[in-house]
N, C-alpha and C positions, 0 to 999 in steps of 0.2 A: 504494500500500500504506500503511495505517494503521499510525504507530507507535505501540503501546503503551508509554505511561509510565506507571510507579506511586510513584514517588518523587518529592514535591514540597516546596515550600517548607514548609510548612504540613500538619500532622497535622492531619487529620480526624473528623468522626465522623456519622454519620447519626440524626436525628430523623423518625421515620415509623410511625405518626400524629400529625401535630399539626392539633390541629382551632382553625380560627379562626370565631371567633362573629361575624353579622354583628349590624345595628342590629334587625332582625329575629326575632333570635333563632337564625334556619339557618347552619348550621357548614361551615364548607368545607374540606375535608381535604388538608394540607401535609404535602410530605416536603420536608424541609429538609436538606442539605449544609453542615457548620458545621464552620469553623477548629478547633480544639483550644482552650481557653483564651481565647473571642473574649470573655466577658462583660469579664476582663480586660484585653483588648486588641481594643475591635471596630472591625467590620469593614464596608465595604458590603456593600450586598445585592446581588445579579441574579435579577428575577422574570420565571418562564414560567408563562405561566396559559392553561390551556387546558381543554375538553372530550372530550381522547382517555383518558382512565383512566391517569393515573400509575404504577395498581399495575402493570399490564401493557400494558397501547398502545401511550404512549413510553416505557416502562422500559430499552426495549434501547439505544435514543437519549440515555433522557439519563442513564446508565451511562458511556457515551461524553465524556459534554461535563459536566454539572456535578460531579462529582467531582475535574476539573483545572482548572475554576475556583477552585471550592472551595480546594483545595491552595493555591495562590497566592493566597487571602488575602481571599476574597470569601465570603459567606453567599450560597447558592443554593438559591432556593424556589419549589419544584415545586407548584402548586396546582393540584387542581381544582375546575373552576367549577359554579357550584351544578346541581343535579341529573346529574351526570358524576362517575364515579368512585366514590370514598367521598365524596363531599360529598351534603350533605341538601338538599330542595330538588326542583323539577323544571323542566327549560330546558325554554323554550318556542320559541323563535325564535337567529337567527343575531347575535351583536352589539347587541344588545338596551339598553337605558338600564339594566336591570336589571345587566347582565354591566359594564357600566363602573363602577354605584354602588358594586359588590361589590367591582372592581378597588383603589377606591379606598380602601374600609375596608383590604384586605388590604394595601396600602402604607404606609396611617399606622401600621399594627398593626406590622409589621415595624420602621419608622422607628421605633418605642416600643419595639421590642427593647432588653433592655441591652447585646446583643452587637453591634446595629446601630450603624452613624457617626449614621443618620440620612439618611446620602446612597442614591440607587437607579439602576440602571438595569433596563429589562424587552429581554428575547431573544425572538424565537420565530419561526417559518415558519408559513406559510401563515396559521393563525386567528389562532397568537400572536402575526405578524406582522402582521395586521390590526388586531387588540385592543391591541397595542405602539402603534400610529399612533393610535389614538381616544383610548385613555385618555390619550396625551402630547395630546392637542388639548385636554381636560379641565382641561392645567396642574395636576398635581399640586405640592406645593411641593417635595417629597423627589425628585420623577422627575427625573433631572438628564440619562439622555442614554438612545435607545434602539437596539439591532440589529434589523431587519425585515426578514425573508431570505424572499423569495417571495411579497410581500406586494400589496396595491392600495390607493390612495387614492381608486378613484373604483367603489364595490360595483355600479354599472349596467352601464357602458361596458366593464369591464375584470376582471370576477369569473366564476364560475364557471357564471351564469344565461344571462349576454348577451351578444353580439359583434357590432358595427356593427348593435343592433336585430334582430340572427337570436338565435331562440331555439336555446342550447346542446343538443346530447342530454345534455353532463355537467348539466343544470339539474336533468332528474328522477333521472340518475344518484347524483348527490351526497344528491340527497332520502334515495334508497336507502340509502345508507351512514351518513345521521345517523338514517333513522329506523331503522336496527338500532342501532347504538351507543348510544342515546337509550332504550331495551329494555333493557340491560343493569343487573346487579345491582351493588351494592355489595360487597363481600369479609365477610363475616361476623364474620372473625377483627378488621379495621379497623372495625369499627360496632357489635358484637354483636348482639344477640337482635333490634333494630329493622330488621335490615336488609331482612325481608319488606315490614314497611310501608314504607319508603322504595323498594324494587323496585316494588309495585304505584300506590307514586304517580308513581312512571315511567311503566309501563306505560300508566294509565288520563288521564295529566295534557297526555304531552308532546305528542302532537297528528303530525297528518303534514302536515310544513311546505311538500309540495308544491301542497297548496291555494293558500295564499296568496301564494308566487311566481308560481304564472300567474295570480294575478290581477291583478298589477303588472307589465306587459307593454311599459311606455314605462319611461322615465327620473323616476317621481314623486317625492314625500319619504319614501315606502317606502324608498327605494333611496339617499336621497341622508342619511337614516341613516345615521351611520357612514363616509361619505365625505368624507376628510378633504380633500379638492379643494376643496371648498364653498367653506373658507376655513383656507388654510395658516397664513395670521397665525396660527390658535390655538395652533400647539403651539408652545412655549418650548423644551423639549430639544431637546439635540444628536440630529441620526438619520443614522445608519449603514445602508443600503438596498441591501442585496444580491439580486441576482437570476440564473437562469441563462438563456442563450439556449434550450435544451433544454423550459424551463418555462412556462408560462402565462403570469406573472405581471410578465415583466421590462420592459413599458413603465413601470411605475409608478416605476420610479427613475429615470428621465430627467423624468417630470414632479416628483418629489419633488425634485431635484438643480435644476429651473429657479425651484418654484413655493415651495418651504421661508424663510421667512427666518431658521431657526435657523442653526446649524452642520449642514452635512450632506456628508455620503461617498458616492459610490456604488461600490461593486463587483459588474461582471457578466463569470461565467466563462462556460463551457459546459457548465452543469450541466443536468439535470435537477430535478426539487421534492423536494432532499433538501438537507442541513448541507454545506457547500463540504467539510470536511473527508474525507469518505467519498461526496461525491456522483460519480454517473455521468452524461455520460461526463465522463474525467476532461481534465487533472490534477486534484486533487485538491490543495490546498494546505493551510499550518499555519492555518489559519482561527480556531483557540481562538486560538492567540499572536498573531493580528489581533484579533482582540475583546479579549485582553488590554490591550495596546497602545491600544485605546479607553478599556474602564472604568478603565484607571489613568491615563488624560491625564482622563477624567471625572469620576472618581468619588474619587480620588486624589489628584491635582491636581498627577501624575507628567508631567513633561514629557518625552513618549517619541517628540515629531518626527511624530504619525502629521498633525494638522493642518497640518504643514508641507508636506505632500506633494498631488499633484494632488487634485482634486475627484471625479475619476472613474479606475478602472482597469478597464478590457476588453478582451476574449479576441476576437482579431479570429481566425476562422476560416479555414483552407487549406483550400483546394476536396480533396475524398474523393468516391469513391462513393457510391453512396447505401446506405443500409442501416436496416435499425430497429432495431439496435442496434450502439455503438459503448462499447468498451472504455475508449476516449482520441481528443478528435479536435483534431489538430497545428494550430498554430497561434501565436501570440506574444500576448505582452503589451503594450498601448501605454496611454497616460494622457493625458487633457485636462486644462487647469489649471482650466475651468470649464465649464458645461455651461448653456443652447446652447456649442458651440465655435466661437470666430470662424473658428480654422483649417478647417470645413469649408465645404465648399461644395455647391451644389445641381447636379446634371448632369441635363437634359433630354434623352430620348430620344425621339419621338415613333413612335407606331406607327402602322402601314402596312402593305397586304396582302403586301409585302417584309419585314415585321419590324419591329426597331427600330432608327432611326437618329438621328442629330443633326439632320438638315436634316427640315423637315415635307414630307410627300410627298401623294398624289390623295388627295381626297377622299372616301371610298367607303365605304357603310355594309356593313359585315359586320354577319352574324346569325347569333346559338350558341341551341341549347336543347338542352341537356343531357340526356342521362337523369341520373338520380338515384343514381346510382350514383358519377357523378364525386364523388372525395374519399374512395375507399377505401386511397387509398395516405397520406392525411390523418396518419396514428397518431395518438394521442392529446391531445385540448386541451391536456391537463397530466401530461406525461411524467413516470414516476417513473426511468427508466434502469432500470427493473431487469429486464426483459424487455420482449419486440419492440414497444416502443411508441414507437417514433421515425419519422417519415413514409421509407415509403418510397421507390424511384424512379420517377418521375414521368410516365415515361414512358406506361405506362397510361393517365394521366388525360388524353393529349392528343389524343387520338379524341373527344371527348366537350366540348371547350374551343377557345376563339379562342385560338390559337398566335402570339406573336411572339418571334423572335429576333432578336440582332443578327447580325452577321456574324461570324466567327472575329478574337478579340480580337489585336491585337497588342502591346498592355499592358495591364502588371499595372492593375486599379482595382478599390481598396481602397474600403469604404465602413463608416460607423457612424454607427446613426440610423435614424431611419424612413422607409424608400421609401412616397413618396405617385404613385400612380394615378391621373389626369383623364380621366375618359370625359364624351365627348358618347354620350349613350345613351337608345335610347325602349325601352318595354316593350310587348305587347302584352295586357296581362293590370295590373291596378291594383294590386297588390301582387306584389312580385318580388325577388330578390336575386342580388350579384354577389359572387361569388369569385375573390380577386385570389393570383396565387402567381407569388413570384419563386422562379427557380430556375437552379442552375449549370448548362450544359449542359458536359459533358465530350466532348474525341476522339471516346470511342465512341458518342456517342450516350445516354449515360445520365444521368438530369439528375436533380441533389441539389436538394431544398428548403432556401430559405434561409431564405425569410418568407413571409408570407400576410396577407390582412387578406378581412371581408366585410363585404359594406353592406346591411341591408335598404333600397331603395330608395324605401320611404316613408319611412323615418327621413333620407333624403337631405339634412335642412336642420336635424331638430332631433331629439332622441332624447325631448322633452319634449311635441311637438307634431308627433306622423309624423303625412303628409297621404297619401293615395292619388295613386298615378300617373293621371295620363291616358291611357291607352291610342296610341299612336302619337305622343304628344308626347315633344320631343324634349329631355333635360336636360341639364344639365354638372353633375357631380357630382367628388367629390373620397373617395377610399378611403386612407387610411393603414391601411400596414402594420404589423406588429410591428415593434417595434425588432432591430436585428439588426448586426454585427459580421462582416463578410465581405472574401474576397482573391481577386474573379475573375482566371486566371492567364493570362497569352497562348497562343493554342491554345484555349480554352473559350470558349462562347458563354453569353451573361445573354438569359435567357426571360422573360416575364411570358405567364402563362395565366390565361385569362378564363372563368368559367362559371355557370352559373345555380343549380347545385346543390353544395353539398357534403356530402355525406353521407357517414359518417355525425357528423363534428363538429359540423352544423347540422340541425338539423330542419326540412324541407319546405314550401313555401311552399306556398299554398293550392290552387294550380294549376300544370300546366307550362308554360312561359313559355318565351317567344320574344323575347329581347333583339337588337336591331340597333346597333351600335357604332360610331360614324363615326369613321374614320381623320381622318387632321391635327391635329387638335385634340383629340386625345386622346394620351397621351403616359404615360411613365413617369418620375421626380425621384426618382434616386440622392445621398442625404447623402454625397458622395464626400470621403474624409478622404487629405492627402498625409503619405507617411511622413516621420514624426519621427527625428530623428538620436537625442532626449532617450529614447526607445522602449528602446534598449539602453542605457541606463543608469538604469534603473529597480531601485528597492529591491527585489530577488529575494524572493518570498513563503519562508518556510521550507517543511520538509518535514512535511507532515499528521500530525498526532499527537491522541491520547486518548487519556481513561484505560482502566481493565481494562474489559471486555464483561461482562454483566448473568451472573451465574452463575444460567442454567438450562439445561434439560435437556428437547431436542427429541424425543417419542414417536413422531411422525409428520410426514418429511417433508412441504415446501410442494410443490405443483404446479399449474402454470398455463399453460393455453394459449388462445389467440387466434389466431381462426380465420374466412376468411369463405368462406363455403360457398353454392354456386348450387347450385336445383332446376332442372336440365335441360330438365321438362318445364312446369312454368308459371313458371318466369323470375325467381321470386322470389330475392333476396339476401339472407343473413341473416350478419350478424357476431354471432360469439360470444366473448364473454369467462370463462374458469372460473379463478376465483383460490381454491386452497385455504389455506388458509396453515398446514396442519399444527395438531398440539397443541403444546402447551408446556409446561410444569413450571416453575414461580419458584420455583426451591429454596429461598430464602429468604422467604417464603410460605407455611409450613406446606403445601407439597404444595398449593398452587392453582395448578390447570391449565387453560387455555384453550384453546379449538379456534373455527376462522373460515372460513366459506368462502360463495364467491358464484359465483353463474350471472348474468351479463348477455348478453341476446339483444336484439338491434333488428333488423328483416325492413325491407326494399322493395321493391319492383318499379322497375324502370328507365324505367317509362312512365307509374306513376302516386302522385303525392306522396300521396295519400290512404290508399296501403297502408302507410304507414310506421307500427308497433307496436315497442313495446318491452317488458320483461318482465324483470323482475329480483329477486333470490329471492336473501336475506342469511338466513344459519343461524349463531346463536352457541350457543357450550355452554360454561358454567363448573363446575366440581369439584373437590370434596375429598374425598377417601376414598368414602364412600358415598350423600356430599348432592351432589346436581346440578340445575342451572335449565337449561332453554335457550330459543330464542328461534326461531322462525320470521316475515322479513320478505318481504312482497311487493308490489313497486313496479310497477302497469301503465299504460299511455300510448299512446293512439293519439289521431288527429284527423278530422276531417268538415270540410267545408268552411268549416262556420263557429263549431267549438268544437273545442276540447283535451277530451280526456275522461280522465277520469283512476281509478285504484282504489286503493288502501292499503286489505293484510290484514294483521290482527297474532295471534300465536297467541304463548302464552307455556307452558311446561310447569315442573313444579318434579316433578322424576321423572318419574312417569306420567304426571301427576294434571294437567291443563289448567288452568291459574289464571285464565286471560283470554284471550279474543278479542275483537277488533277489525274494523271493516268502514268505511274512506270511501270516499265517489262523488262522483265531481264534473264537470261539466260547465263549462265557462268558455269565454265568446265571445271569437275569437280579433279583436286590435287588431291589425288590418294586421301583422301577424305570418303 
């Protein structure tokens, strides 16, 4: 439960619009959170820059969070980035050179505030967490430290496109959701009379960016844009890298934590891609009073002990049932003093038509070929906790997958870190992929996910240089999983299951394949960590607090359901996603109201990767009293053996009246994909 505080050090007052001009001439629109009296007495800044529309997007979020920073003595500046929002302008792409050079006027501009020290730090999740890591690689002089809560440093390997070289379904999915939002108008009341033309240079500018991600299909300089792996020497600031187990995103703090030479922190609970503070599942901790605790040892040059304390703290998980959605899942807190940690170690299990054991067992090639189906109990790449989108029990998907277990445990083993996979494996088909999932087995048989990882097996050597399999030749490959924080208990058994499709987290390999897997020398490497005495005596997080909740006013409940539905008689699979998210009312908005909802559908067949289609339909509606825009988006996707095919429709209305439509086609040869 979130406490609400309204009482803080520091009287307030809000600034919104404030329009910052770039070298350009295009103004990018700021709501700023400002001490009372700072020109007097200033203060540092905390900037979140982002592309979700401040008036209304993350209005409810950051209601929540920069108003108790604020209070306590920090200017907090809410921007959005050009063409997003009220800002003038139209985005073209994700992370762009263009979105850092804008980053950085709007830092010197604030460091020139008279109420500014001059000193900064940048916050953000997901984008703002990505953009927090590039622009600190940029070396601002003013960026002295950053928070990156759900973030990646490597935009190929570990973003929301690709995973071990399989193409995501979230790849065209995420298209869907920036090219509705990327449609969206300006607020009237924030821009005046201009704000038609700046809507239809949206409309006509911003492009459907799913084109050019499948055309970038390996690991190129596309990708390596923005990826702040390349070379970590760049960034000078302090970074603080928080991730949840629940989320996408949370290897990138164990390579930020090995590869960083600034100052850097990791914390991963068991959240979902939401603010630690209010994230699911929980606990939920004081999260602002830890970011506290940073920008005044940073930004302040407050000695508040937080550098004093381990390099890393993580939420090591108690084995539960499985379920796709969890309230709170039990568990403890432990801390490394640095990260690799000397204390863990490597435990080798090798598998065998018995399972998994210590000692390497016969020789003997097993063969899976999946239907396409295995990975329905997958839930989603990037869990938000908020509904059923946590993988469920796993047991379904082991009809369908090479099974091994160990025996019934008779101790506790504890692990954190990334379980790595060895297979000797041939394919019989030259492009193919493997799905690796570890999993708790419980008493009754019912088995929780812990981790996962997949390998496109031509990416088997390089992500830069995938080669095609040989057909019956036989490889040794290596699959890391996600990173992960787990407590198998005695009485439970540890799984790894093997299988050629994941669907629907992965999209379908060219053909269906027949992988053979030779025991012995194939094995699973548990980062096995032993309990710390120092575990309980760790500095107790506080109890989760923010400030008051955004005052508007809900017209129409959200509602959403996810569902996967078989046809009977020709076999086809189809997952459904229906997110409404209701109207809204920003009472303090002159009565601007927003309404949002989406249909995603993906179909398969169990027998043949070629039927795999998707279909996704983004509807926004904005209003005040009797003036209304609205937006119809639709994202389509299917493949042939040897291209993506792709459609973006765009339809725009301002009342009746149709202002714009839109038509791309695209056809793109698929690269060992």
């Amino acid at each position: 439960m979130l406490k609400i505080v309204s009482n803080f050090p520091r009287e307030t007052e809000i600034l919104d619009p404030v329009f910052i001009e770039m070298s350009d001439g295009v103004r990018l629109a700021a709501k700023i959170w400002l001490p009372k009296n700072a020109v007097d007495d200033p203060v540092p800044a905390i900037l979140e820059y982002l592309p979700y529309r401040r008036g209304d997007g993350t209005s409810g979020r950051d209601a929540l969070t920069h108003p108790y920073f604020a209070g306590h003595g920090y200017a907090c500046v809410r921007v959005d980035m050009r063409g997003s929002g009220d800002s003038e302008g139209v985005m073209l792409g994700e992370y762009l050179k263009q979105e850092q050079d804008d980053a950085l006027e709007v830092i010197d501009w604030i460091a020139c505030q008279p109420w500014s020290t001059g000193k900064l730090g940048m916050i953000g999740i997901s984008w703002g967490g990505f953009n927090g890591l590039q622009v600190a690689a940029r070396n601002p002089e003013p960026l002295k430290a950053i928070v990156s809560i759900c973030s990646t440093d490597d935009r190929y390997a570990d973003d929301i496109h690709y995973m071990g070289g399989c193409m995501l379904t979230e790849n065209p999915s995420w298209n869907s959701f920036m090219f509705s939002i990327n449609t969206t108008p300006p607020d009237p009341s924030m821009v005046g009379n201009k704000w038609e033309e700046l809507w239809l240079d949206r409309l006509k500018g911003s492009g459907f960016w799913l084109e050019e991600w499948i055309q970038h299909q390996r690991r190129d300089d596309f990708w390596k844009h923005g990826s702040v792996c390349e070379n970590f020497a760049d960034i000078k600031a302090a970074v603080y890298a928080v991730g949840g187990w629940a989320d996408g995103y949370t290897n990138a703090v164990f390579r930020l934590l090995a590869g960083l030479e600034s100052p850097c922190k990791g914390l991963v609970g068991p959240w979902a891609h939401k603010y630690p503070h209010f994230a699911k599942p929980g606990p939920a901790i004081g999260f602002l009073q830890e970011c506290l605790r940073w920008w005044d040892h940073w930004l302040k040059d407050i000695d508040t002990g937080i550098m004093d304390e381990p390099q890393l703290r993580a939420w090591i998980e108690d084995p539960v049932p499985p379920s796709t959605y969890y309230e709170t899942r039990p568990g403890k807190w432990v801390a490394e003093e640095s990260w690799p940690s000397p204390r863990i170690t490597p435990r080798v299990m090798h598998l065998s038509p018995g399972g998994l054991s210590a000692e390497k067992g016969a020789t003997v090639p097993m063969t899976i070929n999946s239907p396409m189906t295995v990975g329905m109990m997958s839930g989603s790449w990037c869990a938000y906790g908020l509904d059923p989108d946590l993988p469920g029990d796993q047991r379904p998907e082991a009809g369908g997958s090479l099974v091994f277990d160990t025996a019934v445990l008779e101790e506790t083993v504890e692990f954190l870190g990334a379980p790595v996979v060895t297979l000797q494996v041939a394919s019989d088909k030259p492009v193919a992929m493997v799905a690796a999932v570890l999993s708790d087995v419980l008493p009754d048989g019912a088995a929780t996910r812990v981790s996962y990882g997949m390998l496109n097996l031509t990416h088997r050597d390089s992500h830069e240089q995938p080669e095609a399999l040989e057909p019956g030749k036989t490889y040794t490959v290596k699959l890391q999983l996600n990173e992960a924080g787990h407590r198998f208990e005695p009485g439970n058994r540890i799984r790894i299951a093997l299988s050629t499709a994941y669907w629907p987290t992965a999209w379908p390999s060219p053909e269906k394949v027949t992988l053979t897997i030779t025991t012995r020398e194939s094995s699973l490497t548990l980062p096995v960590r032993q309990a710390s005495e120092a575990d309980a005596n760790l500095r107790p997080f506080e109890e989760a607090e923010g400030s008051p909740p955004l005052n508007a006013t809900t017209l129409r409940a959200p509602e959403y359901e996810n569902a996967f539905i078989t046809d009977m008689t020709t076999g086809l699979v189809t997952h459904r996603l229906w997110a409404d998210e209701g109207t809204v009312t920003y009472d303090d908005h002159n009565g601007w109201t927003v309404a949002s909802a989406h249909e995603q559908k993906i179909s398969v067949h169990p027998d043949d990767p070629l039927s795999t289609e998707l279909d996704i339909t983004w509807t926004e509606n904005f209003s005040r009293g009797a003036w209304e825009v609205s937006t119809r988006t639709r994202t389509l996707m299917r493949s042939t053996a040897t291209h993506f095919v792709i459609r973006g429709e765009l339809e725009a209305h301002m009342g009746d009246e149709l202002v714009h439509r839109e038509v791309w086609e695209k056809d793109t040869p698929r690269d060992l994909v």
